[in-house]
PyMOL Python script that loads the backbone (N, CA, C, O; Angstrom):
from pymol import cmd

cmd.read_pdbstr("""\
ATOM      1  N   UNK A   1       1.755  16.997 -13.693  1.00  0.00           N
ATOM      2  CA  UNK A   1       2.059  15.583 -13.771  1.00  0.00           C
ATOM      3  C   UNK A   1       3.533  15.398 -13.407  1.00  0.00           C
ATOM      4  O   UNK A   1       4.323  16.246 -13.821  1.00  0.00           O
ATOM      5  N   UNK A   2       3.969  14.403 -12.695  1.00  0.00           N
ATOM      6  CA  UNK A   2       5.285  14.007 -11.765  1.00  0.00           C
ATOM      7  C   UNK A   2       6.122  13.555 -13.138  1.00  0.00           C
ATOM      8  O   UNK A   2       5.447  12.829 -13.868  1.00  0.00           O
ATOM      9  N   UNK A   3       7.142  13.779 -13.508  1.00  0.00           N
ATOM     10  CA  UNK A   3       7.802  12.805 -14.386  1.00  0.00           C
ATOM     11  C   UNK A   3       8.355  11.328 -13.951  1.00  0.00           C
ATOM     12  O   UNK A   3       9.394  10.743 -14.255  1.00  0.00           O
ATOM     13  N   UNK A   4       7.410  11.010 -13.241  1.00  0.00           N
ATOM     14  CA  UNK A   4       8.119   9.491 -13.183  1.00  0.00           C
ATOM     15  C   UNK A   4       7.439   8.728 -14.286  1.00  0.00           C
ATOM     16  O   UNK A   4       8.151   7.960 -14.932  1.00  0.00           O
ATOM     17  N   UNK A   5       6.500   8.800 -14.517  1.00  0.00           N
ATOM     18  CA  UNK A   5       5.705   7.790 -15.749  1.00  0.00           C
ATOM     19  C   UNK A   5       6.550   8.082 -16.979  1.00  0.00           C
ATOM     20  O   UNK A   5       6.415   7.468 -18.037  1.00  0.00           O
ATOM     21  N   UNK A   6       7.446   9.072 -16.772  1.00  0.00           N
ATOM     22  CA  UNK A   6       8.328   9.425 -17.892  1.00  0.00           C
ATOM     23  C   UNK A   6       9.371   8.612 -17.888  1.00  0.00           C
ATOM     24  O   UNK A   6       9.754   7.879 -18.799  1.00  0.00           O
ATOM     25  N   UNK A   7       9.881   8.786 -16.689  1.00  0.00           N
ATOM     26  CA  UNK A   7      11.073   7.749 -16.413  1.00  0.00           C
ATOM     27  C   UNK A   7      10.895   6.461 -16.655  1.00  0.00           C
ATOM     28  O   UNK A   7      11.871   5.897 -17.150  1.00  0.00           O
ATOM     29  N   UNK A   8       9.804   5.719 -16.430  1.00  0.00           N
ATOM     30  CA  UNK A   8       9.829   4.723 -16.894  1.00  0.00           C
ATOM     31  C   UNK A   8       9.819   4.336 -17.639  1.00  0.00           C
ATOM     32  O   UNK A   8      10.297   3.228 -17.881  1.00  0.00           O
ATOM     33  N   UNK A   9       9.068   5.317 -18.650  1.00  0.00           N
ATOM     34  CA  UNK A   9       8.388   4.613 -20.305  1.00  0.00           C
ATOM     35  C   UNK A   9       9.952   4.717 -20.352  1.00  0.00           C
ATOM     36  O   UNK A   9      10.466   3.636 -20.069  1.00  0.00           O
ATOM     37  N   UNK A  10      10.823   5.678 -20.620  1.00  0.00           N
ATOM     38  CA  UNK A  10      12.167   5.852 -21.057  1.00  0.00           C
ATOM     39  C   UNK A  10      13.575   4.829 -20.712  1.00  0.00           C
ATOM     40  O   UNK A  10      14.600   4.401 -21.244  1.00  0.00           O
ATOM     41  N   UNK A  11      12.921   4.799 -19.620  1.00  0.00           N
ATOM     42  CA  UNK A  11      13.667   3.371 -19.365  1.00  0.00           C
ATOM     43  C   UNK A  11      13.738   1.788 -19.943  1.00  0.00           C
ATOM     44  O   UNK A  11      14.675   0.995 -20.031  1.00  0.00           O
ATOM     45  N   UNK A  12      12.195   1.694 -20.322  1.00  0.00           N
ATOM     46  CA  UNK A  12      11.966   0.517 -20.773  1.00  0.00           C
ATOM     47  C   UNK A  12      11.041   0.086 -22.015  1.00  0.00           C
ATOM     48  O   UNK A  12      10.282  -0.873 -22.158  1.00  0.00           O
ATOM     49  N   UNK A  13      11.364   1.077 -22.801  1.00  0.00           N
ATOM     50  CA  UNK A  13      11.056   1.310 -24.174  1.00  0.00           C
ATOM     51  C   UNK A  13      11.876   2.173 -25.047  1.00  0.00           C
ATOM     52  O   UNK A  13      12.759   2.872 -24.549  1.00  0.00           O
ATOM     53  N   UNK A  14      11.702   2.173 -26.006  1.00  0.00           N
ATOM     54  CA  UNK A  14      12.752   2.653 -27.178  1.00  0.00           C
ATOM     55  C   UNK A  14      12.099   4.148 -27.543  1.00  0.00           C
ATOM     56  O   UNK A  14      12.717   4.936 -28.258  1.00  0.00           O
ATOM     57  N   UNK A  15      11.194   4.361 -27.154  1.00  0.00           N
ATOM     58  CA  UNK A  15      10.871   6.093 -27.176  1.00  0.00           C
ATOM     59  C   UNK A  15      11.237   7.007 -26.808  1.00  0.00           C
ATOM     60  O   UNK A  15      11.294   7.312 -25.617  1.00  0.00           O
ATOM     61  N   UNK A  16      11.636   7.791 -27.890  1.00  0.00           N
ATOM     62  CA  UNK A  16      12.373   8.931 -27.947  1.00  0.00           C
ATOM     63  C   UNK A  16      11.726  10.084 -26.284  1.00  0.00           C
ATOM     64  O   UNK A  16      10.519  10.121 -26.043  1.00  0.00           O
ATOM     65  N   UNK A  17      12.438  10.634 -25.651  1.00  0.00           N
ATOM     66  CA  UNK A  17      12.102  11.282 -24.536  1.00  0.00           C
ATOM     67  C   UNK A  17      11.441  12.597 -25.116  1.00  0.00           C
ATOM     68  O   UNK A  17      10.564  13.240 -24.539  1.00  0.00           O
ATOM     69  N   UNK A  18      11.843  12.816 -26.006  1.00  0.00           N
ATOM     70  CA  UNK A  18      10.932  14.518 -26.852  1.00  0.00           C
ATOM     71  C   UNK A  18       9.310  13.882 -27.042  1.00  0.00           C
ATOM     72  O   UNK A  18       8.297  14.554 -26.849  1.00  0.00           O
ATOM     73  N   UNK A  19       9.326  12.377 -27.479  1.00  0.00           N
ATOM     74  CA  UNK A  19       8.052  11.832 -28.146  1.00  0.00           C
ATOM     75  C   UNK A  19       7.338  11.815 -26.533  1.00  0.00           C
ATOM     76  O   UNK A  19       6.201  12.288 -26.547  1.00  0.00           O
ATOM     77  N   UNK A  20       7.791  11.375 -25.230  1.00  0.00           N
ATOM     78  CA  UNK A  20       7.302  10.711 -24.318  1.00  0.00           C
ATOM     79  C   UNK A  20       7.032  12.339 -23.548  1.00  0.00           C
ATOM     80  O   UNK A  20       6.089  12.599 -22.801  1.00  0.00           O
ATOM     81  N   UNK A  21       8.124  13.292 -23.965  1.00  0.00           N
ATOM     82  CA  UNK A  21       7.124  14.722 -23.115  1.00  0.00           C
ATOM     83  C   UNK A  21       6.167  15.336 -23.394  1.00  0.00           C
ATOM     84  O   UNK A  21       5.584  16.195 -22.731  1.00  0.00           O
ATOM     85  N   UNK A  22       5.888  14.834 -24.645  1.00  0.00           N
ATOM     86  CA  UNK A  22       4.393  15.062 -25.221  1.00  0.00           C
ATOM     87  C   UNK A  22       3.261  14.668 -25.520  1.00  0.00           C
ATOM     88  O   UNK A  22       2.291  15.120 -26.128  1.00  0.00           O
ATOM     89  N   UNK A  23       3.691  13.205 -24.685  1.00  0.00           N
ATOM     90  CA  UNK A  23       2.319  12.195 -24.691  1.00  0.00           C
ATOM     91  C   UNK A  23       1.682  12.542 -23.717  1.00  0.00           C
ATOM     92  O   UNK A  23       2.231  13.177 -22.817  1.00  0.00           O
ATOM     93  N   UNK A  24       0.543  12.248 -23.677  1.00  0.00           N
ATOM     94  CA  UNK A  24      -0.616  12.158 -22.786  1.00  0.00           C
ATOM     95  C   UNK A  24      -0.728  10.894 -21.843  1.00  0.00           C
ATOM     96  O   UNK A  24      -1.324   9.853 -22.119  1.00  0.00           O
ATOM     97  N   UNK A  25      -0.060  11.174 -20.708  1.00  0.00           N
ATOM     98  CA  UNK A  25      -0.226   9.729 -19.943  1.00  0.00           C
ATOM     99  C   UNK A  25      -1.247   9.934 -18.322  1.00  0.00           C
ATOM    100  O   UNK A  25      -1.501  10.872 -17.568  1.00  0.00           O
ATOM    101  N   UNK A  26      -1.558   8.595 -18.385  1.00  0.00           N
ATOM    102  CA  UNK A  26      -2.528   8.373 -17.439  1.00  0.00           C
ATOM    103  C   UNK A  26      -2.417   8.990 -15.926  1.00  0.00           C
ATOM    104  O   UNK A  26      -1.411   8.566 -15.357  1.00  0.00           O
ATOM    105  N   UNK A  27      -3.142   9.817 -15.198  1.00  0.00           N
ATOM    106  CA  UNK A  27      -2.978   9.788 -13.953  1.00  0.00           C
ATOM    107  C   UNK A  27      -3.074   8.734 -12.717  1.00  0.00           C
ATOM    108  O   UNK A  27      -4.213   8.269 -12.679  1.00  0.00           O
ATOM    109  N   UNK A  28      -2.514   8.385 -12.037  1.00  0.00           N
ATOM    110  CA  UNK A  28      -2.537   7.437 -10.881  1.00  0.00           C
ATOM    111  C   UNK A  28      -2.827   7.747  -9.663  1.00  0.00           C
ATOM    112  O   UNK A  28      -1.952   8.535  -9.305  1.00  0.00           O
ATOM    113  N   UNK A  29      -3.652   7.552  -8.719  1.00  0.00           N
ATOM    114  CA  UNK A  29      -3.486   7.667  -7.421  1.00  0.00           C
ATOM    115  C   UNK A  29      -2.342   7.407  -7.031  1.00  0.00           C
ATOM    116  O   UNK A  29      -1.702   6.679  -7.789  1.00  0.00           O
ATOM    117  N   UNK A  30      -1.593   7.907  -5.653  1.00  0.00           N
ATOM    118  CA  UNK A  30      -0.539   7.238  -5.444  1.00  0.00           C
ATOM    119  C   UNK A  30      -1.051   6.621  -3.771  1.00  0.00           C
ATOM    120  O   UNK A  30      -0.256   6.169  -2.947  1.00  0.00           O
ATOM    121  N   UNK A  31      -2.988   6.785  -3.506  1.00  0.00           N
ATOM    122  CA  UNK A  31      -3.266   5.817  -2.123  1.00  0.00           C
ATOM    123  C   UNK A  31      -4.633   5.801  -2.936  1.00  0.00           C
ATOM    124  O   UNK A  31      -5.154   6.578  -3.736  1.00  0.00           O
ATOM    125  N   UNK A  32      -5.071   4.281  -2.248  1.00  0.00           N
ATOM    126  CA  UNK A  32      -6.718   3.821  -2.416  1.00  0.00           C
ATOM    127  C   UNK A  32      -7.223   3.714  -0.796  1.00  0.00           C
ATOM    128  O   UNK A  32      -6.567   3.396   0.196  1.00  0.00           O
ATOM    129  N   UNK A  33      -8.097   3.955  -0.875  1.00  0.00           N
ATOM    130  CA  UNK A  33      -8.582   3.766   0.738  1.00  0.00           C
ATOM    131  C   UNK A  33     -10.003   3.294   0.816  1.00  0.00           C
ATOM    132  O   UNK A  33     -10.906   3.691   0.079  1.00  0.00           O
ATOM    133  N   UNK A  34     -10.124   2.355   1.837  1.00  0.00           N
ATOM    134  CA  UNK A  34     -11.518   1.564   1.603  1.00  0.00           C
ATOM    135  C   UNK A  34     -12.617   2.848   1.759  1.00  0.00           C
ATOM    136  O   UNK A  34     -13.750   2.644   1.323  1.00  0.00           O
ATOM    137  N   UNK A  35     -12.404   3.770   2.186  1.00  0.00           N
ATOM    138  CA  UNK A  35     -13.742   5.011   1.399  1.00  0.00           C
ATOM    139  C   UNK A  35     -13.979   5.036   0.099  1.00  0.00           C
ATOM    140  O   UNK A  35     -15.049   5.308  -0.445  1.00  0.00           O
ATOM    141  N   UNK A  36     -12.616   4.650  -0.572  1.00  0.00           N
ATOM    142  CA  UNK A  36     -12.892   5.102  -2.104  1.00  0.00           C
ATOM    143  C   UNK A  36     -13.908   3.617  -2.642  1.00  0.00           C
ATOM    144  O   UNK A  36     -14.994   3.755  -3.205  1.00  0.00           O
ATOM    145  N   UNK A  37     -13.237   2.150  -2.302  1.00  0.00           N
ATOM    146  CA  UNK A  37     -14.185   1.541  -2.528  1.00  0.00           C
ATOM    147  C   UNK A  37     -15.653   0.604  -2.236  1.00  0.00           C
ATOM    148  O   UNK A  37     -16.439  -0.108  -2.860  1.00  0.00           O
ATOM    149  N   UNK A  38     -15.491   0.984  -1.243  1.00  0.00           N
ATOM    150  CA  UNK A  38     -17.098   1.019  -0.647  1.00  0.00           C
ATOM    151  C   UNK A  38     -18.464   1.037  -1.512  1.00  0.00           C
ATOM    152  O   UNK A  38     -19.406   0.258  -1.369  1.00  0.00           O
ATOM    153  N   UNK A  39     -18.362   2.124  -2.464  1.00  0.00           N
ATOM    154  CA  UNK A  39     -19.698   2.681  -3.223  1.00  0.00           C
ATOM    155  C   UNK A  39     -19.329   1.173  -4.089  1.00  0.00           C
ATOM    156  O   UNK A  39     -20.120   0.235  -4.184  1.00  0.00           O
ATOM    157  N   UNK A  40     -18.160   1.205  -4.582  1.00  0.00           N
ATOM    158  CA  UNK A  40     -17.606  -0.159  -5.757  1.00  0.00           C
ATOM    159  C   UNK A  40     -18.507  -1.520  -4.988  1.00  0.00           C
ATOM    160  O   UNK A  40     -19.399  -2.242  -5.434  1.00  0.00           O
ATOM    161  N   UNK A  41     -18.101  -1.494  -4.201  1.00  0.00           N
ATOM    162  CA  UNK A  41     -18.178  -3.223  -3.483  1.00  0.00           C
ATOM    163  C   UNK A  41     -20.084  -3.201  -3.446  1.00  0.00           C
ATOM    164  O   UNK A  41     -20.747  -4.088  -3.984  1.00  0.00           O
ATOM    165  N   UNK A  42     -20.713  -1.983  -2.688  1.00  0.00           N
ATOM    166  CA  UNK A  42     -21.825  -2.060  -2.665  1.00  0.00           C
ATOM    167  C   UNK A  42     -22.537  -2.089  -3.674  1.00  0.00           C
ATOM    168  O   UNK A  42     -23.437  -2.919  -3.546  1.00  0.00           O
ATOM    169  N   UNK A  43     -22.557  -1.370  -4.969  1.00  0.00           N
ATOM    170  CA  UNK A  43     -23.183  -1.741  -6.318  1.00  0.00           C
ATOM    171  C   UNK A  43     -22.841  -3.247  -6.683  1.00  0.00           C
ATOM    172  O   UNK A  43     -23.773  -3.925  -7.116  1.00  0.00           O
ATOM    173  N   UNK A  44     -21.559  -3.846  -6.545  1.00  0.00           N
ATOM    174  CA  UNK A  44     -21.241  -4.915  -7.081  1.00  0.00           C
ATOM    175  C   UNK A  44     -22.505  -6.007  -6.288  1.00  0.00           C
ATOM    176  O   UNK A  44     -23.323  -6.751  -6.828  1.00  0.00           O
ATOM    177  N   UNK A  45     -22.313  -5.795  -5.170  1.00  0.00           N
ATOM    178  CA  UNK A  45     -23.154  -6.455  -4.272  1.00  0.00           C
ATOM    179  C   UNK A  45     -24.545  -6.237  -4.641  1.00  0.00           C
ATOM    180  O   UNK A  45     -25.120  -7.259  -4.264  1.00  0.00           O
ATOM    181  N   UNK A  46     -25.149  -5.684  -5.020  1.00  0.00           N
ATOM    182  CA  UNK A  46     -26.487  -4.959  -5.653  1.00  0.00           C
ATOM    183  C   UNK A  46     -26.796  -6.030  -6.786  1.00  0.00           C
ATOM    184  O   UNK A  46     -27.701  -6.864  -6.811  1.00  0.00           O
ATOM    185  N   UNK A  47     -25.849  -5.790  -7.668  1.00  0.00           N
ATOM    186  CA  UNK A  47     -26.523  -6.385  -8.850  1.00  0.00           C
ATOM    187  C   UNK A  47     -25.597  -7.556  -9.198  1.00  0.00           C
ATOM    188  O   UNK A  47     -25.692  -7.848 -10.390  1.00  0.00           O
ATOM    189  N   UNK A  48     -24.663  -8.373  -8.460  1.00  0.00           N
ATOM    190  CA  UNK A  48     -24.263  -9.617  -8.695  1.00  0.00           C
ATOM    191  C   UNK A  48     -24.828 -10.793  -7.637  1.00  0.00           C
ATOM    192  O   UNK A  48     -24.550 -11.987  -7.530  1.00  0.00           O
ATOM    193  N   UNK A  49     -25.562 -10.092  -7.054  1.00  0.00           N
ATOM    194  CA  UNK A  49     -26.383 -11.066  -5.805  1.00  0.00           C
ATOM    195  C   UNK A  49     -25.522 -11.577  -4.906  1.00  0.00           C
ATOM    196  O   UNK A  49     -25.465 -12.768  -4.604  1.00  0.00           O
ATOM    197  N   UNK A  50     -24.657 -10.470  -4.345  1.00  0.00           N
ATOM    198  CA  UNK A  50     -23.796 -11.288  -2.898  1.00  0.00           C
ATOM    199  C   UNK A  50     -24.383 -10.187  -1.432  1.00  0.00           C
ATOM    200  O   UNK A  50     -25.251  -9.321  -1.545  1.00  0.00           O
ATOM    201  N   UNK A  51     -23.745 -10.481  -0.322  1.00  0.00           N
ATOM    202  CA  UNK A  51     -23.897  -9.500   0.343  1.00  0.00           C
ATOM    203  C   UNK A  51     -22.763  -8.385   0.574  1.00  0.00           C
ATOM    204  O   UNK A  51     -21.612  -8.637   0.932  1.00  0.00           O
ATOM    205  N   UNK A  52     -23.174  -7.382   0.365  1.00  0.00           N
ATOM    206  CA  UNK A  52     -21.907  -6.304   1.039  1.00  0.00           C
ATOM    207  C   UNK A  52     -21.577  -6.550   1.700  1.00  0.00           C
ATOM    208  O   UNK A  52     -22.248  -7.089   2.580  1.00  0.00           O
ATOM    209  N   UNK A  53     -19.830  -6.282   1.837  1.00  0.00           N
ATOM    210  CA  UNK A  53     -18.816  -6.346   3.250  1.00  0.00           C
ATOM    211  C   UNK A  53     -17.861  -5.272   3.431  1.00  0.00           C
ATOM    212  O   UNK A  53     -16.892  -5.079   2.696  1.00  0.00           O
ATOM    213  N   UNK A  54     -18.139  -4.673   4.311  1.00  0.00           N
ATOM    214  CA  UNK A  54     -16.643  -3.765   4.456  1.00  0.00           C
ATOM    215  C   UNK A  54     -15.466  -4.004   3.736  1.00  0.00           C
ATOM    216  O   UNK A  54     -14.786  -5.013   3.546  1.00  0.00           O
ATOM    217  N   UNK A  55     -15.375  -2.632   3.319  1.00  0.00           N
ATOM    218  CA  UNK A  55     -14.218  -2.337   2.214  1.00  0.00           C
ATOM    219  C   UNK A  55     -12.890  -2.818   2.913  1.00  0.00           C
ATOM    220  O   UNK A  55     -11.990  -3.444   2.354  1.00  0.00           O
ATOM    221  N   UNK A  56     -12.923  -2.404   4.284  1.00  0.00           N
ATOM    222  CA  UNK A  56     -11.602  -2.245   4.859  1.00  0.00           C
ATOM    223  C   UNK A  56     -11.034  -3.735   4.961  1.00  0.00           C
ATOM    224  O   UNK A  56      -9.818  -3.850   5.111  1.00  0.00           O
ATOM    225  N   UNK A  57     -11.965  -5.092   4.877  1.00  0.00           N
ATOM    226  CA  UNK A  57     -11.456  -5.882   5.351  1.00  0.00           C
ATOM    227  C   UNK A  57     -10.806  -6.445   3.964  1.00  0.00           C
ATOM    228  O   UNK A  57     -10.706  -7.664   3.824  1.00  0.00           O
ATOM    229  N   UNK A  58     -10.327  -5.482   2.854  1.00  0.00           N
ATOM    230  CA  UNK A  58      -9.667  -5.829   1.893  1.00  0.00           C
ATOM    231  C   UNK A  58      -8.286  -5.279   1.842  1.00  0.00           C
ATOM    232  O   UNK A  58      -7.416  -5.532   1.009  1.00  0.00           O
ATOM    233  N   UNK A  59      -8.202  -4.113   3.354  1.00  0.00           N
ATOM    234  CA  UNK A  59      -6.919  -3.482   3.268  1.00  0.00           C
ATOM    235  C   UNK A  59      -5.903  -4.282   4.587  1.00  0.00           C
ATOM    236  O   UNK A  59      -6.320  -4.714   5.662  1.00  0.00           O
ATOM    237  N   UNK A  60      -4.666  -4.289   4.137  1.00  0.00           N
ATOM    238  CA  UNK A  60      -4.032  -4.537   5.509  1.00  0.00           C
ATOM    239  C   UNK A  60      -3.814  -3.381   6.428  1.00  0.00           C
ATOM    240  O   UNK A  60      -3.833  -2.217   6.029  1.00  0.00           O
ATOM    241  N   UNK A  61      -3.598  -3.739   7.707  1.00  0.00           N
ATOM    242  CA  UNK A  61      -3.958  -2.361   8.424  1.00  0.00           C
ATOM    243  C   UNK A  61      -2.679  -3.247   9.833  1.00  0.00           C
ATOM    244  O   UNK A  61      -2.784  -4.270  10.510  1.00  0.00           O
ATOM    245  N   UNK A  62      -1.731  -2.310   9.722  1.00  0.00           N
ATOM    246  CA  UNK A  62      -0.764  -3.112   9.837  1.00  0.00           C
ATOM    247  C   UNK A  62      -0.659  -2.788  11.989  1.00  0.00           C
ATOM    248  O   UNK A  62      -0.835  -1.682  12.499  1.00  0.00           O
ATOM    249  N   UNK A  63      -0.406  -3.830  12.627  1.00  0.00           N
ATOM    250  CA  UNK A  63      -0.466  -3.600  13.896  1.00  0.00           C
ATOM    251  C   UNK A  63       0.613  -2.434  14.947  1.00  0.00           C
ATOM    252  O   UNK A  63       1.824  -2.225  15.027  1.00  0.00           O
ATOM    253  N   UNK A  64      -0.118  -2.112  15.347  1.00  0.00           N
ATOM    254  CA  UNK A  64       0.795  -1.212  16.083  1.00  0.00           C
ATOM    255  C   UNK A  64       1.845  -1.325  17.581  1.00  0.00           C
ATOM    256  O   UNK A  64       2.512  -0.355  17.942  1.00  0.00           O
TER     257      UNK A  64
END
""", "prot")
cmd.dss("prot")
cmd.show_as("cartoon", "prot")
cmd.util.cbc("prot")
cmd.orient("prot")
């Protein structure tokens, strides 16, 4: 685990840094990519009654 989630809690909370190297903190992606939510959008689409749409047209995809 990166110590930045460290840095922050420490920055912007009053917790002791001994208390915060021994917590258990969350992992993060640091990229999402419309592969990852695809399976998401299509179940949603399944059982909330819309139609599926490509994941990608939720990412910006910046011009070249």
């Amino acid at each position: 685990m990166t110590t930045a989630s460290a840095d922050i809690l420490a920055k912007y909370t009053r917790i002791a840094p001994a208390v915060i190297a021994a917590m258990a903190r969350s992992h993060y992606a640091e990229e999402l990519s419309a592969v990852q939510v695809q399976p998401l959008i299509d179940l949603s689409a399944k059982y909330n009654g819309f139609r599926t749409f490509p994941a990608r047209e939720l990412f910006f995809t910046p011009s070249h």
